[in-house]
N, C-alpha and C positions, 0 to 999 in steps of 0.2 A: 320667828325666834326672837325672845324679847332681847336688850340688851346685857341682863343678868346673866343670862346664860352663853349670850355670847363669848366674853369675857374671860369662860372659863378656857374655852376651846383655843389652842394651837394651831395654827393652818404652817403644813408643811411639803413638801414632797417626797414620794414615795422613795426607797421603803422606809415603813416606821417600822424601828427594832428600837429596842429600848431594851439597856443590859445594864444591871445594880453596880458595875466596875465601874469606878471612875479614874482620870489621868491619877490624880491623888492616890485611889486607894492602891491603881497598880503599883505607882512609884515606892509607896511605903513599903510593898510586899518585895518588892526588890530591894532596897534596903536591908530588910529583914533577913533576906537570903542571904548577904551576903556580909551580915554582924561577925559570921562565925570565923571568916577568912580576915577578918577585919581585926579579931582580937586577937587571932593566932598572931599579923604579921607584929602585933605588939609583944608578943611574947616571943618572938624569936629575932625582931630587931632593937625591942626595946621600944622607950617612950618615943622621941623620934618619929616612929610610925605614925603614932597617933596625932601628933605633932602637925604634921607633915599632909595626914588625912581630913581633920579639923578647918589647916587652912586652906587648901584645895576646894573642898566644901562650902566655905565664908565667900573665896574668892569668889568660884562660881555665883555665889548668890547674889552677891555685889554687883556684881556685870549684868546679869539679866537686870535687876533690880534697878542699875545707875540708865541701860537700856533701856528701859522701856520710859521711864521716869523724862530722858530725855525727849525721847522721841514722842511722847505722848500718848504711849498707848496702854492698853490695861497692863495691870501688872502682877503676871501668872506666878510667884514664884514659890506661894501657899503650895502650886500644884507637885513640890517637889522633884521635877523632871531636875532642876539647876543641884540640885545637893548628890540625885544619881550618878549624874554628869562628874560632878566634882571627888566623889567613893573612887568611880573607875578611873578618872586621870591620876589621883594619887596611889591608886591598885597598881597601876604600871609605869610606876617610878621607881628607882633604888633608894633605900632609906637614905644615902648619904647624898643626895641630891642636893642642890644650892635652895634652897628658898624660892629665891627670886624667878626660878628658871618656871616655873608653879603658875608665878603670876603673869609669864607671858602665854604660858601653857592654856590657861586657864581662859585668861581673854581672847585666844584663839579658838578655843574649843565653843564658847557661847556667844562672843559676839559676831565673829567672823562666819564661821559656818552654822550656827544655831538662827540668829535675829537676824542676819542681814537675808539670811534667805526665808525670811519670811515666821519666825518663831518653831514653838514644838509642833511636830506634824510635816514640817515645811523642810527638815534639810534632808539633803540629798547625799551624806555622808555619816555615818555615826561621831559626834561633836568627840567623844570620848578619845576615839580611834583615831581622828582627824589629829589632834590635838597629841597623841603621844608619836605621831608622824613627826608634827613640826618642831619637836621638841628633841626629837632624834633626826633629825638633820639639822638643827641648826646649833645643838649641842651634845656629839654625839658622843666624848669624852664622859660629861657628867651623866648621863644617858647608858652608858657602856661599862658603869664601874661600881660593881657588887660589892658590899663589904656585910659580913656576917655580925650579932650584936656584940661580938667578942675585937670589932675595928682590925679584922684581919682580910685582908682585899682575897678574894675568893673566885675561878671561874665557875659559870654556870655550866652544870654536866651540858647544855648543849653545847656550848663554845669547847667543851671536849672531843663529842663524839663528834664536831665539826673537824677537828684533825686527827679523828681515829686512833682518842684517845680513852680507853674507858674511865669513866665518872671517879674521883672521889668516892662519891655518895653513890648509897646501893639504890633501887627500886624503889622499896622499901620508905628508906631516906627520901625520896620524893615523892610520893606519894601520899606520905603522912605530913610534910613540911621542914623536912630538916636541912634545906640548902639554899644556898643563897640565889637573890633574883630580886625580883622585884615585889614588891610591897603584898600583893592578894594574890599573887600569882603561886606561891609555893610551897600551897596545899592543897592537892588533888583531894583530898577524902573530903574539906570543909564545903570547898567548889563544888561539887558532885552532891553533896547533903543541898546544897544551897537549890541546886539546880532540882533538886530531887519536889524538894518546897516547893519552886515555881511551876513545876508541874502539877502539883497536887494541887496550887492554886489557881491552876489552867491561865496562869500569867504567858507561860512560852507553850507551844508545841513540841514534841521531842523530835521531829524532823531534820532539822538542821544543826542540832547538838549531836545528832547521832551522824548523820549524813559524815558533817565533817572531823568528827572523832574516827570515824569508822577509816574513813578513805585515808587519816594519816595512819592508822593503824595497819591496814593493809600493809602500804608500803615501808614501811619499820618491819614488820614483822619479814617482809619477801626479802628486801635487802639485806638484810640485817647488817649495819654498817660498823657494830661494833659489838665484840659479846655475842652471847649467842642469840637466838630470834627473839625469844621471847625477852629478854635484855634489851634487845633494841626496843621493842614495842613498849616498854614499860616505859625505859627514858622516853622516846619520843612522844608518848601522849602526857604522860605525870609530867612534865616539865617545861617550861617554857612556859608561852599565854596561852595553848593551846586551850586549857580548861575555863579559863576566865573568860577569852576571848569566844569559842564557842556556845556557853553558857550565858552571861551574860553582855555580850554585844555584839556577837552575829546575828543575836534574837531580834534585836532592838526594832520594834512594833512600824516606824517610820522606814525605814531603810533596807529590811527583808522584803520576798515575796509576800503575799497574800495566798496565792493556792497552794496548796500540801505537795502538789510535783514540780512546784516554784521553789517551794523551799528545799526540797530533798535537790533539786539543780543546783541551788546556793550554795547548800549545803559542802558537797560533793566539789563544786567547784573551788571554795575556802580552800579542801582539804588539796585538792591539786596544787595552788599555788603553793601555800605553804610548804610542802613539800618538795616542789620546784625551786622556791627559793634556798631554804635548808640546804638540798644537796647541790643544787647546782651556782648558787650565787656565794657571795663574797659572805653575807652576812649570815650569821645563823640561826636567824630566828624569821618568821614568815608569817605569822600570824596577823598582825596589824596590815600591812600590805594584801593581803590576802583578802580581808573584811573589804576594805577599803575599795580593792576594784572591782570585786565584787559587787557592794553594793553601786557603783556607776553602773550597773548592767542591769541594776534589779525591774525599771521598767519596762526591759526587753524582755524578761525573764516571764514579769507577769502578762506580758502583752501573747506572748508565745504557749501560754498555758493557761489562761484565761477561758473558761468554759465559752463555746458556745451558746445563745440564746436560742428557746428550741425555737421552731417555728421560721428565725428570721435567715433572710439570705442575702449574701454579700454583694451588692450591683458594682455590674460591669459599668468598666468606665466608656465612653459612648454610646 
């Protein structure tokens, strides 16, 4: 073989799979799902929203950006993964949030759990979810406190049906987006279109959106803790992150399983916490906690359900 032809050829190891998506294009098409929740929250909180979204986004970028710049290394942040990042932390913030509280959000979300554990690919938590954890414990006031675009302080129907009270807001009302919460969180139908996208762009599998939609539904529906069943099921799924949270970042490509009865365990399992948290804990919402320990599990998860190799067999130790 002369050296011309050499040249051309790649040596690598098996398997060779080779698939037209890239980090980029998937990141845009997540974006794109999620324009629709993005424009509503400016329509029902006002500019603010977008405000608030923009710089969530910058910051993100910033940090990877001043990241790698320092440290030396390439600098991924064309790949879009840091602007995703930045959508979903300001998705589950309240519009009346401080500024400031954003940009420690934000450098916790990408440089602490995203770069130090090694870049995209590399953390072992979702940076998104991680990052509205610390931001709700360590400011759980500005974290805790809804205000509608009309500056009237509002509870979220679950902080109702958490003292068995029924909602304000009908069904209806949340499902379409009429209540207050947090920023992309407060509209099931956009969520759901968004997610519907990511399907058709075979970005997510529906495994784990339905897994854990499913299993809080169940138990909404069996309990019914407020209203009648079907009342309860409607708040409990339309409301809260359950729809962001399972749609876009229980998906998240790093931090799920890999096999289809990896993810339906994930799945299933989100939906238990969550629900355990809800009824039986102090706070009323579960879904970020849920993802969260979740995903610490997920390499047990995939270690446990992991096809067998045909042919090979496991040696005894001695």
């Amino acid at each position: 073989m002369n050296g011309e032809n050499q040249s051309l050829m790649a040596l690598s190891p098996s398997p060779h799979v080779k698939h037209k998506n890239t980090t980029q294009s998937i990141m845009r098409d997540v974006l794109i799902a999620m324009s629709g929740a993005f424009v509503w929250s400016v329509v029902v909180f006002g500019y603010m929203a977008a405000v608030l979204t923009v710089l969530s986004v910058l910051l993100c970028v910033f940090y990877e950006f001043a990241y790698q710049k320092l440290m030396r290394k390439p600098v991924t942040v064309s790949d879009l993964s840091a602007a995703v990042t930045g959508v979903l932390i300001a998705f589950n913030v309240p519009v009346n949030i401080a500024p400031w509280v954003l940009v420690f959000g934000c450098f916790f979300a990408i440089v602490v759990v995203k770069q130090l554990f090694g870049g995209i690919g590399k953390n072992v938590v979702n940076p998104a979810i991680a990052a509205r954890i610390f931001m709700f414990v360590c400011w759980p006031s500005e974290m805790s406190s809804f205000f509608k675009a009309d500056a009237i302080t509002s509870s979220t129907p679950l902080a109702s049906i958490k003292n068995s009270v029924i909602p304000d807001y009908t069904v209806g009302d949340a499902f379409f987006g009429f209540i207050p919460g947090c920023l992309g969180e407060v509209s099931a139908l956009l969520l759901i279109c968004g997610g519907v996208y990511l399907l058709i762009r075979r970005v997510i599998t529906p495994q784990i959106p339905l897994a854990f939609i499913g299993t809080v539904a169940v138990f909404y529906l069996a309990l019914s803790p407020v209203g009648t069943p079907v009342q309860s099921l409607g708040y409990g799924v339309f409301t809260g992150g359950l729809m962001l949270g399972a749609i876009f970042m229980a998906t998240d490509y790093t931090t799920s399983p890999v096999t289809p009865v990896g993810r339906i365990i994930f799945g299933v399992g989100c939906g238990l916490i969550t629900v355990a948290i809800r009824f039986l804990g102090a706070y009323p919402e579960g879904v970020s906690f849920a993802i969260m320990i979740m995903n610490l599990l997920v390499h047990y998860i995939d270690k446990a359900t992991m096809p067998k190799v045909f042919g090979m067999r496991k040696q005894k130790n001695g």
